[in-house]
C-alpha positions as CSV (number, residue, x, y, z in Angstrom):
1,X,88.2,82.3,146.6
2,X,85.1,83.4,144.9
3,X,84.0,82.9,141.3
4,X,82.5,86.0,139.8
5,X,79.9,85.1,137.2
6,X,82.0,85.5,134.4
7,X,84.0,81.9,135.3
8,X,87.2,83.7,136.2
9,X,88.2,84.1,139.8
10,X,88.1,87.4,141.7
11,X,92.0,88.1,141.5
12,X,92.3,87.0,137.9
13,X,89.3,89.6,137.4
14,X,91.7,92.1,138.9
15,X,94.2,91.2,137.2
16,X,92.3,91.4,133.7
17,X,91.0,94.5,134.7
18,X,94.4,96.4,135.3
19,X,95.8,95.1,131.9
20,X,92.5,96.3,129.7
21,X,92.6,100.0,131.4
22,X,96.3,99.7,131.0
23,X,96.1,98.7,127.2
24,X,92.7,98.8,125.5
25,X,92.1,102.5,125.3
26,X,95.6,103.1,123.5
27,X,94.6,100.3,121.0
28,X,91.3,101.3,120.5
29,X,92.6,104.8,119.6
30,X,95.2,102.7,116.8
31,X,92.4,101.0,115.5
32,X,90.2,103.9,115.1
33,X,93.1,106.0,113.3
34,X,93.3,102.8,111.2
35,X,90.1,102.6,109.6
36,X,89.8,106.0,109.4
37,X,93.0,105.9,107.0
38,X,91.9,102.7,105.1
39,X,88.1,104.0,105.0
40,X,88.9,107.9,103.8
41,X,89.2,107.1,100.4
42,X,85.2,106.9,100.3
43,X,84.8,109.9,100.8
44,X,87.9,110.9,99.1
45,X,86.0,110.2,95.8
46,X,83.3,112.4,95.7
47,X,85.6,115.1,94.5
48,X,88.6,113.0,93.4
49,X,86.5,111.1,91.1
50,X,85.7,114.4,88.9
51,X,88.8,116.3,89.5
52,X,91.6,113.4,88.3
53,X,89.4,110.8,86.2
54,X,88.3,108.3,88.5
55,X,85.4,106.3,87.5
56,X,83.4,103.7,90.2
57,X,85.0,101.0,88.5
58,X,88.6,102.6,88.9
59,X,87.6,103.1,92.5
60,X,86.4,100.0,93.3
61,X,90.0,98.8,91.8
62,X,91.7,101.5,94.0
63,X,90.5,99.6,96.9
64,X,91.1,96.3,95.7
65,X,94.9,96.9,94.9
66,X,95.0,97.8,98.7
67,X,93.5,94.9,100.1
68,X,95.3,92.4,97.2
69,X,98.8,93.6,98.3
70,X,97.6,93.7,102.2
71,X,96.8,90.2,101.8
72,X,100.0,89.4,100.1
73,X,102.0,90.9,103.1
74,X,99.5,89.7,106.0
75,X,101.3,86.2,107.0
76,X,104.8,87.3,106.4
77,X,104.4,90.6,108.8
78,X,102.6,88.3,111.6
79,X,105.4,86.6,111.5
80,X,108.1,89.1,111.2
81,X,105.5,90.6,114.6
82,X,106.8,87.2,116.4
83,X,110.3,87.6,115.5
84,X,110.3,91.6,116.6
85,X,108.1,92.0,119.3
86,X,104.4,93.2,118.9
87,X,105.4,96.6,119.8
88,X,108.2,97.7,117.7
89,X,106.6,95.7,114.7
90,X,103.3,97.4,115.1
91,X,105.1,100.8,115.0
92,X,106.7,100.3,112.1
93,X,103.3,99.1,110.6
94,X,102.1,102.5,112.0
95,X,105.0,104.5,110.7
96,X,105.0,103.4,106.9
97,X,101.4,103.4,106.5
98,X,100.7,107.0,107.7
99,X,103.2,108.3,105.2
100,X,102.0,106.2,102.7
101,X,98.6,107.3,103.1
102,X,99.2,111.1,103.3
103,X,101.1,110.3,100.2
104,X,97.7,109.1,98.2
105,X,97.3,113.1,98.3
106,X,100.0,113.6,95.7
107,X,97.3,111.3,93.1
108,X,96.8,112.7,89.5
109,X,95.0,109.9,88.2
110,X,93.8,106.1,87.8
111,X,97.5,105.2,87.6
112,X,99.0,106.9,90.5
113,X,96.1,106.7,92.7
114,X,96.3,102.9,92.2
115,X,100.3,102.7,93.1
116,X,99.9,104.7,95.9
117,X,97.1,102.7,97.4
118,X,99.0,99.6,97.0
119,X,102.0,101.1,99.1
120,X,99.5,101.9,101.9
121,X,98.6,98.0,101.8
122,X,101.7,96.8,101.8
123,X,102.3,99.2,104.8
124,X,99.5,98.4,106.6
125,X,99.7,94.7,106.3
126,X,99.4,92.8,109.6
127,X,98.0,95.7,111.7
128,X,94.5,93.8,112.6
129,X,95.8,90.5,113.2
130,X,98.9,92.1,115.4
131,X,96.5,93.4,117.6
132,X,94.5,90.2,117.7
133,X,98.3,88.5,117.9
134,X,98.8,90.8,121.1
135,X,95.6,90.5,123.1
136,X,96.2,86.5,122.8
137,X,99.8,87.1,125.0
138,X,97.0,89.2,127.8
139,X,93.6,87.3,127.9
140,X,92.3,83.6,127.7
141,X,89.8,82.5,125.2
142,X,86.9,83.8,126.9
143,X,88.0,86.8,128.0
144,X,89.1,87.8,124.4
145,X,86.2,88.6,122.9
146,X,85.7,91.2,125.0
147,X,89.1,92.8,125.1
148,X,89.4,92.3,121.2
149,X,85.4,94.4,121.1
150,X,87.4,97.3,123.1
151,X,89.2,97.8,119.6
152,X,86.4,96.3,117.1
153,X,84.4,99.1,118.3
154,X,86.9,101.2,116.0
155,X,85.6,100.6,112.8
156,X,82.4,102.2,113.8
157,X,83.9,104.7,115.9
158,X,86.1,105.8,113.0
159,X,83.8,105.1,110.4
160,X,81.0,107.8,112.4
161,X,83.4,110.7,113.8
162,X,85.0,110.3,110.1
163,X,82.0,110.5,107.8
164,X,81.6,113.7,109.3
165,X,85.2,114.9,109.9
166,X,85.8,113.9,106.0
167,X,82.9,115.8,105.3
168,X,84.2,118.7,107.2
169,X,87.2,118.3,105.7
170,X,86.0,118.5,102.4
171,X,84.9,121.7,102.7
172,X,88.6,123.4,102.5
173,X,88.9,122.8,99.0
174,X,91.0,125.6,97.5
175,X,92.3,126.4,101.4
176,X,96.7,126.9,100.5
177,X,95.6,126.2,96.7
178,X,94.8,122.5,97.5
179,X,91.6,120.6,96.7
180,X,89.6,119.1,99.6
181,X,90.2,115.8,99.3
182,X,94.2,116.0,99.5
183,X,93.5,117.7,102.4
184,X,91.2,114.6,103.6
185,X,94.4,112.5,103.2
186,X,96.9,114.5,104.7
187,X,94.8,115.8,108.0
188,X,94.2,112.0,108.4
189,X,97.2,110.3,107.3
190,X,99.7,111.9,109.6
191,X,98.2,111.3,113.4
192,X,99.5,107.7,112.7
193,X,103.1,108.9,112.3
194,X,102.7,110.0,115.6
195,X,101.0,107.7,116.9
196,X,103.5,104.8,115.5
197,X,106.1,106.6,118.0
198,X,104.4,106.4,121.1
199,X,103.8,102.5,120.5
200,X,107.7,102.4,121.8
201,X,106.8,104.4,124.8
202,X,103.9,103.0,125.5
203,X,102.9,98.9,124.8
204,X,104.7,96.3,126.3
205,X,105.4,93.1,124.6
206,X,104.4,90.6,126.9
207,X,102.8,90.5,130.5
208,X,106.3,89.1,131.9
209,X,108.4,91.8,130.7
210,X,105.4,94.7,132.1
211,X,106.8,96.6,134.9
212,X,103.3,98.1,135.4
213,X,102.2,94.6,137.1
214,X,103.3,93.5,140.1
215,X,104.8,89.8,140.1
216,X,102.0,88.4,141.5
217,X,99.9,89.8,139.1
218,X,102.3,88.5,136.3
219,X,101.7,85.2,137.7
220,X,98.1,85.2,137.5
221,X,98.1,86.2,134.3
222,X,100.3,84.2,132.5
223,X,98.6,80.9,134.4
224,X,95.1,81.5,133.5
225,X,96.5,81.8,129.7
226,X,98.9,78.9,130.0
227,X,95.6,76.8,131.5
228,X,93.1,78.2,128.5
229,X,96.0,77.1,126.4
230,X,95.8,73.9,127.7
231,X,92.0,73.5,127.1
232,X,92.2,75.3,123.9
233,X,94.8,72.5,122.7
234,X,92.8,69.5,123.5
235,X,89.6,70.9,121.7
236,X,92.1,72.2,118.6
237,X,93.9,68.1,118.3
238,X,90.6,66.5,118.1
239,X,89.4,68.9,114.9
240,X,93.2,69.5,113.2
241,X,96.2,67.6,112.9
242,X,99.4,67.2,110.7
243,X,101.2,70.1,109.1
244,X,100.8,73.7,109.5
245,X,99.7,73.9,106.0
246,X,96.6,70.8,106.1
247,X,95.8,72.4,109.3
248,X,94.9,75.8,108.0
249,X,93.0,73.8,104.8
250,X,91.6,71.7,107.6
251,X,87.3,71.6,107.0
252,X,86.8,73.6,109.7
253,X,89.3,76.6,109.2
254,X,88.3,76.9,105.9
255,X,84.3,76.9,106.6
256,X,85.0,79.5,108.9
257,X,87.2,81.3,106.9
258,X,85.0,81.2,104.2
259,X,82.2,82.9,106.4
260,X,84.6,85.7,107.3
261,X,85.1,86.5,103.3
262,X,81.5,87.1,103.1
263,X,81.3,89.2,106.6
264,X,84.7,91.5,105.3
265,X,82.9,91.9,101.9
266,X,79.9,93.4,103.8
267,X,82.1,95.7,106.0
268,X,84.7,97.1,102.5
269,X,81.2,97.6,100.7
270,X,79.9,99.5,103.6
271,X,82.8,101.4,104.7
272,X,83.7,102.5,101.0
273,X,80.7,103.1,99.4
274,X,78.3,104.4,101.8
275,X,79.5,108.1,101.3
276,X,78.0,107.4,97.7
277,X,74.7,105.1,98.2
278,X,73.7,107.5,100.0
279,X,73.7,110.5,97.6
280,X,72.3,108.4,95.1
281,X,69.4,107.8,97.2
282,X,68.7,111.6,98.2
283,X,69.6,114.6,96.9
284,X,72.9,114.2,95.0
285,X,73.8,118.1,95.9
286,X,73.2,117.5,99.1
287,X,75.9,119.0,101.6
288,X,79.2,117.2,101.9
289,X,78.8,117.7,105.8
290,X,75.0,116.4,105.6
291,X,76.4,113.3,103.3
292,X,78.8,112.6,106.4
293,X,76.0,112.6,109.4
294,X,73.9,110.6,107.6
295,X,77.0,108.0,106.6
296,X,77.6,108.0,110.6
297,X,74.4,106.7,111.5
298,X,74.3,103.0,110.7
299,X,78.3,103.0,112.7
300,X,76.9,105.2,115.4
301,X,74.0,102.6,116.1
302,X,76.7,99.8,116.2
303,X,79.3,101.3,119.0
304,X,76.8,100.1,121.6
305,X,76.0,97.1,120.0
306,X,79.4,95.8,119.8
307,X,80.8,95.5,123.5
308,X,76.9,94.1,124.4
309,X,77.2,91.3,122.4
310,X,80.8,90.2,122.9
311,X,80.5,90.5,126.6
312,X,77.0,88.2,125.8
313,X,78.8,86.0,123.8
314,X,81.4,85.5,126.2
315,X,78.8,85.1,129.0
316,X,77.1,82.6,127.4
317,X,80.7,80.7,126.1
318,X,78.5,80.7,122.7
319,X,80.4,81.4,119.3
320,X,78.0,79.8,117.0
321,X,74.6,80.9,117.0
322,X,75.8,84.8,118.2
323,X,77.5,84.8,114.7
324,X,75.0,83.4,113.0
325,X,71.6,84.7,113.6
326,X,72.9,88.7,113.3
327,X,74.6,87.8,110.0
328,X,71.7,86.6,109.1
329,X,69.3,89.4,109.7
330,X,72.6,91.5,108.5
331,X,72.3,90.2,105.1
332,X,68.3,90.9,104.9
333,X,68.6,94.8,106.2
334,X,71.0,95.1,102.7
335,X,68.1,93.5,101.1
336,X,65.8,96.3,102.5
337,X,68.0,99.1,101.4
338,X,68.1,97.7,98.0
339,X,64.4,96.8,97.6
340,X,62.8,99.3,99.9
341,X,60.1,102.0,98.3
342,X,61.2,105.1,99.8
343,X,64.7,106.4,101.4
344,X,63.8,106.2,104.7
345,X,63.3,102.2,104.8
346,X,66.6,102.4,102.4
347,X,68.4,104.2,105.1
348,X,66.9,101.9,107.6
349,X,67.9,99.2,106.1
350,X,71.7,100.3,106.0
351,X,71.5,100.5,109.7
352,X,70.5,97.6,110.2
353,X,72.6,95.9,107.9
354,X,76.2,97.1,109.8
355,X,73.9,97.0,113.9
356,X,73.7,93.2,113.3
357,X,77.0,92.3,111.4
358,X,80.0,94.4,113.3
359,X,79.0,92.9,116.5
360,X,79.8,89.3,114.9
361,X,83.6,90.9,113.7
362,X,85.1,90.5,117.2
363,X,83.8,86.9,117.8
364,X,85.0,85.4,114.6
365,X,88.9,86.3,115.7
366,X,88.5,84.4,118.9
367,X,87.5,81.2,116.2
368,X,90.7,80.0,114.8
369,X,92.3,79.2,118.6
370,X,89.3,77.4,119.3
371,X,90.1,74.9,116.3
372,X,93.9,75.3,115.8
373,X,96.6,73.9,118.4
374,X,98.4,76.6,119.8
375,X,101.9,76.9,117.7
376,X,99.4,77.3,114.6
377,X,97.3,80.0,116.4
378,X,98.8,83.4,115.0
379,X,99.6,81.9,111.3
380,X,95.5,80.9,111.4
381,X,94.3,84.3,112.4
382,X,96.7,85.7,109.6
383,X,95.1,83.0,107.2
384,X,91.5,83.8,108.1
385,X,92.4,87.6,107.8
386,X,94.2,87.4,104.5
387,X,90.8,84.9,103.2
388,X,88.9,88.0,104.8
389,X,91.2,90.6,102.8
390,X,90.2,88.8,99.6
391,X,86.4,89.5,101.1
392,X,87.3,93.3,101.2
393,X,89.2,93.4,98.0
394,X,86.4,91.8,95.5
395,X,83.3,93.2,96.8
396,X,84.5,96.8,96.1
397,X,85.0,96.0,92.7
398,X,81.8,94.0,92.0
399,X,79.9,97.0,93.5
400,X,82.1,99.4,91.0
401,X,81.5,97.3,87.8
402,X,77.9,97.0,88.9
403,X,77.3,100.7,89.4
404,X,78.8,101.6,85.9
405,X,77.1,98.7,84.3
406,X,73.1,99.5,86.1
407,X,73.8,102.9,86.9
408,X,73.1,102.4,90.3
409,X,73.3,100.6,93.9
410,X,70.1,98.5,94.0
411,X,72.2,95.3,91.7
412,X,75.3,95.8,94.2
413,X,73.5,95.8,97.2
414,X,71.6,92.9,96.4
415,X,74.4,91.4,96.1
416,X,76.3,92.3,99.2
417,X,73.4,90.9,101.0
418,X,72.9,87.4,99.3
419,X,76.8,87.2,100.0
420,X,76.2,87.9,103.7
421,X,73.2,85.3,103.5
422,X,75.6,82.3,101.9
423,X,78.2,83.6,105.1
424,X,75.8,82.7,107.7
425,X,74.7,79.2,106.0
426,X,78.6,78.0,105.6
427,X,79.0,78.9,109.7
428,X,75.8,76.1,110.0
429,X,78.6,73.5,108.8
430,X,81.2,74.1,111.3
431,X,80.5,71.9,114.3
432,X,78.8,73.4,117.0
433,X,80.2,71.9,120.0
434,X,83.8,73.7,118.8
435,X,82.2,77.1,119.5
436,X,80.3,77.1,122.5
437,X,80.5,76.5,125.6
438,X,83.6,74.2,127.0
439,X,84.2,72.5,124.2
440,X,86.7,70.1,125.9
441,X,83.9,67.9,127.6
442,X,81.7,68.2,124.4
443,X,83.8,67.4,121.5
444,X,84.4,63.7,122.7
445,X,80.4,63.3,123.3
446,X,80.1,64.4,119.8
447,X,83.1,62.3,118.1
448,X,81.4,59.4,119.5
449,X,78.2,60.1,118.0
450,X,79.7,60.6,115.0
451,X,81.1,57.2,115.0
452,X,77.8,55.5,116.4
């Protein structure tokens, strides 16, 4: 039988095929109603903020309670996934957290804005790495960087169309007597209500129970994951052993986990405080819907960016230098935007800060199974998410004391930057040879030359 050139043979190509035009779209459209929930309060605050009392500082904390109590409920609700099923577990993530995020509408201050956010994280907690979870029942290693980029792509995605939908949106205020931005959280809380409910129509658990597959395809499927299983385990035993627990503090888990703090503390900074950067560095009374087009820009640049450089690194069976060099050059364009003379390099400089960084989102989720055995896989994505949650829930609020304390963005985006910067030097520490290519036939080469 032929090999096609990305290392998988024609019928498990088929096979692969069917399951991602099957599965990918409906999950991409999840993940985009997602972000757009967790990302809305950005926008949310350039007319909360005045109307209610809340101050950058109290924002910034707004987002941290989400992402604290998200990362408190991550690992118990990827397991709770395993014990339910993907699908009905994910619905009921869906469910609770589009109520819970309509409900941030009913804020009337620092106080309530703060308990309501915290219910949407404890709602939402689990969502990212279920999906992850899921796609590892569907794909091998090196096909999952590219299935997982079909729903990466969401955070730009949702973080373009709803820039300017929120800034469409803002423009009802006083439609029914309510202000614009409850109207932000109720138009965009309740789709995933909906959505949540055609999860148990829709997904399958696993590829044996799909009824959309024929056996044969089954078989395929499930073989080329049991065999990638197989690799993955060997490469995983020579980097971590012992107990769950000293596996997920094992060197390498934590260098990479580390990295991912600094990448998800890039992305919350972005994602929440764009809206504002922004209008501090044009015309403050610019249009809401103007403020959203421009805040779409640096996300709309990414969409394409994303799938290309998955589908690269997946080519090329290299991990390591594709996350790398664009966090690198990531953390330099938030440099530019804090350092630049004029707007336009400022602006510039935000684009390229999220066109080189959300590409790299994708691969580090295909890093834990390539350094954990198997049983520990979905507790080490959860860990690496939750160490990726604490990322998302500090930066916010180091860019919110920072704003109130210089009175503007060049301090926190200097920061964001220098962060992004320290990420890419901790990935230079994880061993390379666990990250690219087979790493099966290089990790004993390299154990030996570590002993020599």
């Amino acid at each position: 039988m032929t090999e096609p050139a990305s290392g998988f043979s024609a019928e498990e190509e088929a096979a692969f095929k069917k399951v991602s035009r099957r599965i990918l779209w409906f999950i991409l459209l999840l993940a985009i109603v997602n972000y757009l929930d967790r990302t809305n309060i950005g926008f949310a605050q350039l007319t909360m903020g005045k109307e209610i009392g809340i101050s950058a500082y109290a924002f910034g904390w707004s987002v941290t309670i989400f992402s604290i109590v998200y990362a408190l409920f991550e690992i118990p609700s990827n397991i709770a996934m395993q014990k339910f099923g993907a699908r009905v577990w994910m619905a009921r993530i869906m469910i609770t957290w589009g109520l819970a995020s309509a409900g941030c509408a009913l804020a009337v201050g620092p106080a309530s804005l703060l308990t309501l956010r915290g219910l949407v994280g404890a709602a939402e907690a689990g969502f990212i790495p279920g999906l992850v979870l899921y796609l590892t029942y569907w794909y091998p290693q090196y096909y999952r960087a590219r299935a997982q980029s079909g729903f990466m792509i969401s955070q730009p995605i949702a973080l373009a169309g709803g820039s300017i939908l929120s800034g469409l949106i803002l423009s009802m205020d006083g439609t029914l007597g309510l202000s614009g931005w409850r109207w932000l959280f109720i138009i965009e809380g309740l789709p995933a209500v909906v959505l949540g409910v055609l999860i148990l129509f829709y997904l399958t658990d696993k590829p044996s129970s799909s009824k959309w597959l024929t056996e044969r395809e089954r078989q395929v499927i499930d073989e080329a994951v049991r065999r990638d299983a197989e690799q993955r385990e060997k490469i995983a035993a020579m980097s971590a052993k012992g107990s769950l627990l000293s596996m997920l503090f094992s060197r390498n888990m934590l260098l990479i986990s580390l990295a991912y703090f600094t990448l998800i503390g890039n992305f919350g900074s972005g994602g929440y405080w764009t809206p504002q950067i922004l209008r501090a560095m044009s015309n403050p009374n610019q249009p809401y819907w103007l403020t959203g087009l421009l805040a779409s820009g640096p996300y709309l640049c990414a969409i394409a960016a994303i799938p290309f450089w998955s589908a690269f690194s997946d080519r090329r069976k290299e991990r390591y230098w594709c996350a790398i060099v664009p966090m690198a050059i990531g953390g330099c364009g938030w440099l530019i935007a804090a350092l630049a003379p004029n707007a336009p390099t400022q602006y510039l400089g935000l684009v390229v800060a999220q066109l080189f960084t959300l590409p790299v989102w994708s691969l580090f989720f295909t890093m834990p199974s390539a350094v954990l055995p198997r049983p520990a896989h979905a507790t080490g994505i959860a860990f690496m998410n939750t160490i990726g949650m604490v990322g998302a829930s500090t930066a916010p609020l180091i860019i919110g004391y920072l704003r109130d304390s210089t009175g503007g963005f060049t301090a926190p985006m200097i920061v964001i930057g220098c962060a992004v910067l320290c990420g890419a030097a901790i990935m230079l520490m994880v061993p390379r040879y666990l990250l690219v290519g087979d790493g099966a036939k290089g990790a004993p080469a390299a154990a030996e030359a570590r002993r020599a």
